[in-house]
N, C-alpha and C positions, 0 to 999 in steps of 0.2 A: 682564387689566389690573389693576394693582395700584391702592389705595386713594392710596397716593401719586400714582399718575399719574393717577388722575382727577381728582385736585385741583390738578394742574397750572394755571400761574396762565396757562398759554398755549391750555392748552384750555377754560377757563375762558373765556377773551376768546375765541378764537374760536366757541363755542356761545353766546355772547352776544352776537357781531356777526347769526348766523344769525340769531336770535332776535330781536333788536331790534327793527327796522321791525315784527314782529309783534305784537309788545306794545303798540307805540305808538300802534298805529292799532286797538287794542283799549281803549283812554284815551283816545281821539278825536283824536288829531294825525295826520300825514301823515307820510309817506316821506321828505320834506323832513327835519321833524325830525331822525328818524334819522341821514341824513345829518349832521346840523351836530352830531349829537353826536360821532358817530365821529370827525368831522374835531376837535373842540375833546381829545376824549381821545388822541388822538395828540399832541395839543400840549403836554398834562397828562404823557404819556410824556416827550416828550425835556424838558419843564422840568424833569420829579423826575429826571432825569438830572443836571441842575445843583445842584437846590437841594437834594433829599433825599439822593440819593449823591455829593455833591462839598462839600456846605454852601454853597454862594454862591446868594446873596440878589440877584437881578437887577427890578430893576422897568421892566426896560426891553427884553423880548421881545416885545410888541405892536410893537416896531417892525419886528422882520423878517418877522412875520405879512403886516402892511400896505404893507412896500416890496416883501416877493415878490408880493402881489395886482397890487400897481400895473405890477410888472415884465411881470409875464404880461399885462396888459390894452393896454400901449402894443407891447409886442413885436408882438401879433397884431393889433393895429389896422393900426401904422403899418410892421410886419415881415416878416411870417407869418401873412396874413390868412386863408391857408388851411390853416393846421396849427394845432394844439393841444399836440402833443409838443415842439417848439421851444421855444415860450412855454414850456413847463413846465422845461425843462430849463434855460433861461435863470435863469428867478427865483429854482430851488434852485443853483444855482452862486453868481447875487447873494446868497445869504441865508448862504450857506456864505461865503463874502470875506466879505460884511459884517461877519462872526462873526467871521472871525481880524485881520480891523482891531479891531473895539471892543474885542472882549477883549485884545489886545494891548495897547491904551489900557488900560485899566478897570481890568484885570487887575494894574499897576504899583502899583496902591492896594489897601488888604486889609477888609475887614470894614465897618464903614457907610459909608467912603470909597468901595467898588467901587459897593455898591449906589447912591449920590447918584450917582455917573460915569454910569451906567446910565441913571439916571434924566432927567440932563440932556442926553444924546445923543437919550432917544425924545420930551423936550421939546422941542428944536432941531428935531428932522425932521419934528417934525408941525405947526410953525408953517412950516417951509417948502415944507409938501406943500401945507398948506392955503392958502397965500396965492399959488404958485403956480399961479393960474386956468388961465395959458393952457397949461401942461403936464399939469397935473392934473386940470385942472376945478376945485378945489377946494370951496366947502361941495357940488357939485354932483355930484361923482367924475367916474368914466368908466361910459359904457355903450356896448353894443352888441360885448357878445363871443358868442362863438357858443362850445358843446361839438361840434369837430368832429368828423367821423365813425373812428373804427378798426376795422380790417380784423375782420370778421364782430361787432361791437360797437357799437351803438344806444345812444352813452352821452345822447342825448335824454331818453331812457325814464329818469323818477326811480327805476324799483328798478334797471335795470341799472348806474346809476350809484351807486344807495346799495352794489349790491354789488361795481363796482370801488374804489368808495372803501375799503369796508371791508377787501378785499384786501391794499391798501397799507396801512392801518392796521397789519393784521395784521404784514404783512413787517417795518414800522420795528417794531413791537412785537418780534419775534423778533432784530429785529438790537440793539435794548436790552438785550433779556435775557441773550445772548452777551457785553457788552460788560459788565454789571454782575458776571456771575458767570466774566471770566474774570479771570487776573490783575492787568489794567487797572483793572477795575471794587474789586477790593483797595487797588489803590494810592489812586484815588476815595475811598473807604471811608477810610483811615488820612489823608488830607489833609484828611475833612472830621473825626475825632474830635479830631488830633493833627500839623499842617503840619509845627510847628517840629522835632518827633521825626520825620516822614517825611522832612525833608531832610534831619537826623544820618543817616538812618540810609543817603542816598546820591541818593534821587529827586530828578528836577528837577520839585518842584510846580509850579511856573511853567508846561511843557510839559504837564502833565496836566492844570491845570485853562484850559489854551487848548484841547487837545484836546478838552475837556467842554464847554466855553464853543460852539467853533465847530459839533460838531455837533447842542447842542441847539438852537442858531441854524439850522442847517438844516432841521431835522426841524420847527421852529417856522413855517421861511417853506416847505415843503412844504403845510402846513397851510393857510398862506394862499393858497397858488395853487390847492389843492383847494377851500376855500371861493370863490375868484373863478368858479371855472367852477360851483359850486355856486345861486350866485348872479348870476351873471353880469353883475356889478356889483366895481365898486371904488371903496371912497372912503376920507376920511383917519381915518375915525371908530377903526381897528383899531390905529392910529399914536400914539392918544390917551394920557395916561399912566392913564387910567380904565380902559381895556381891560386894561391891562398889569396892573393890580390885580387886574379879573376872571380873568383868566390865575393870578396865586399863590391868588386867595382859592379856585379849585378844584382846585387841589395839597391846599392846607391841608385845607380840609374834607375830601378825599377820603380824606387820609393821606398825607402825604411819607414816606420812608424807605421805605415799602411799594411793589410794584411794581404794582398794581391800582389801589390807592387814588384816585390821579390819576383815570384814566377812568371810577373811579364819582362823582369829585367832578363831571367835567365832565357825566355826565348826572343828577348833584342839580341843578347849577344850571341847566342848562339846562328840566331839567322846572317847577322850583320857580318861574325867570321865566318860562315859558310861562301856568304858572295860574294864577301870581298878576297878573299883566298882564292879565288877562281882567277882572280886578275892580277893579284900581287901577294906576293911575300910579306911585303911590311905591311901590311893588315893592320900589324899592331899600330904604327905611328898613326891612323886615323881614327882607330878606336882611341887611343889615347887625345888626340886633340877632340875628340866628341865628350870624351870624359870630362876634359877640364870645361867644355862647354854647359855642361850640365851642371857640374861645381857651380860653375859661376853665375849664370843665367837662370836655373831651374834646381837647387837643394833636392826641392820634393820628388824628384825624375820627374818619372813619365807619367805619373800619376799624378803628380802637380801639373805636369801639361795639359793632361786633359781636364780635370778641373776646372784651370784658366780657361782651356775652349769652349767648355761646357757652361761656365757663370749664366752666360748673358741671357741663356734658354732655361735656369731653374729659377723656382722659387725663390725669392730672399725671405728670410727669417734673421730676424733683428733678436740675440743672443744678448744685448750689452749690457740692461738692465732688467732684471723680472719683472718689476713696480712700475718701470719709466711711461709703460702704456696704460696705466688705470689712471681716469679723467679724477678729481678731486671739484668736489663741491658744496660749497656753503649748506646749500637746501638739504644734502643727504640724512636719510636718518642714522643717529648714532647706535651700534648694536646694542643688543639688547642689555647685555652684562653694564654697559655704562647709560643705559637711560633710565635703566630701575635704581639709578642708586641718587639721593637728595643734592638738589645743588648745596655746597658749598661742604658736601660730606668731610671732605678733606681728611679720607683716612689715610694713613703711612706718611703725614705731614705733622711735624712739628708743630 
């Protein structure tokens, strides 16, 4: 195995899902943990899908989180009281429609206009999750869902479940990484450096960044029906536009652009609010001045961090010019195509 494929960013994540619950409960958290992380870094997946490779700034993905939870919890109450595969299927097909409705909308408007559009749609639905009591429950949620049973599979048992979660993790991970590095995920790439140049040059941006919009709307509300049965509980708190903040603010720290970055941001923060919640309530006001630390000091997160720590131990490779390294010399011979031809041939001259 070569030194490039061990550094594969996919075997990377998968020796790190193995690994996870081990470490954590070597730091004193549970299996639990684990779990909610795996499920928040899949989220961090399909969002740097949007905003790292596509450049659009959504502040309003907590809502497909929160409307697939809710989806899966009324389906199996009042639907499919005895399945678990239905509800799930259900709430990722709503998160996937939801997705080519708003963007469809959203989409119409470009740069701070999408991201406000975003914003005031996951405003709208969490004031009408929450005040509808008797569908929702509201400040109260839904409870009383069960993890049903699958064929030779005790998803009860929290490591069997931390390891079908991670499973899935992995898959959507793998089908990210396909979709960035094939020619789609180019076109991605040229619509977030340069729109106005990828539509001279023929693309319908419009259809690529709905394509991007709708499935990291999916892969978002996957998330949330894995956290409802994780929790087994649903309420509108995920709906919130607070949540949808926590959602970029662990893109950013992790590293946007990067395809890792994300899922190391979602287990910074998740670790970082586990311990500091041990000690204090305002958690947030230091998560927040770490945030602006990273704004300011480190764009790339923590992936730019290491990076920078990493420089001084890798190779340099000098990118600037292709040419600027080939020596030029009087004595060389001229190739072939221009030494068979007569001095002073002067063809294509006047």
């Amino acid at each position: 195995m070569s030194p490039r494929s061990i550094r594969h960013p996919l075997l990377i994540l998968a020796l790190a899902l193995i690994a996870l619950p081990w470490l954590v409960t070597i730091a004193g958290y549970t299996w639990g943990i684990a779990t909610e992380i795996a499920i928040f870094a899949m989220v961090g997946l399909g969002f740097n899908l949007l905003l790292g490779y596509t450049g659009l700034l959504s502040f309003g993905h907590g809502m497909f989180f929160g409307l697939a939870a809710y989806c899966t919890a009324l389906t199996q109450i009042h639907w499919f009281p005895n399945s678990a595969l239905l509800p799930f299927v259900c709430a990722v097909l709503l998160a996937a429609i939801l997705g080519v409705l708003v963007g469809f909308l959203a989409l119409r408007r470009r740069g701070v206009y999408f991201s406000l559009l975003t914003l005031a749609f996951t405003a709208l639905t969490f004031y009408v999750v929450f005040r509808w009591t008797t569908f929702t429950g509201g400040e109260n949620g839904l409870s009383g869902l069960a993890r049903k049973p699958l064929p030779g599979i005790d998803v009860n048992s929290d490591r069997v479940f931390y390891y079908l979660v991670a499973a899935i993790v992995f898959v959507v991970a793998w089908f990210v990484w396909r979709v960035v590095h094939s020619p789609l995920g180019s076109v991605l790439v040229a619509i977030r450096e340069n729109e106005q140049r990828a539509r001279f040059i023929g693309y319908p941006a419009d259809r690529y960044k709905l394509f991007a919009f709708t499935i990291s709307a999916a892969i978002t509300g996957l998330a949330g029906v894995l956290s409802v049965f994780h929790h087994r509980f649903a309420s509108a708190e995920p709906i919130s536009v607070a949540f949808s903040g926590e959602l970029l603010a662990m893109v950013v720290i992790g590293g946007m652009r990067s395809f890792l970055g994300p899922a190391l941001g979602a287990l910074f923060f998740i670790l970082f609010r586990e311990f500091l919640s041990i000690w204090t309530e305002n958690w947030l006001l230091y998560f927040g001045l770490l945030f602006v630390g990273f704004i300011v000091y480190s764009p790339t997160g923590l992936v730019g961090v290491a990076e920078t720590a990493l420089a001084p131990f890798r190779k340099r490779v000098d990118e600037a010019a292709a040419m600027s390294a080939r020596e030029v010399s009087g004595d060389a011979p001229l190739p072939d195509a221009l030494a068979n031809r007569k001095a002073g041939d002067g063809q294509g001259m006047s």
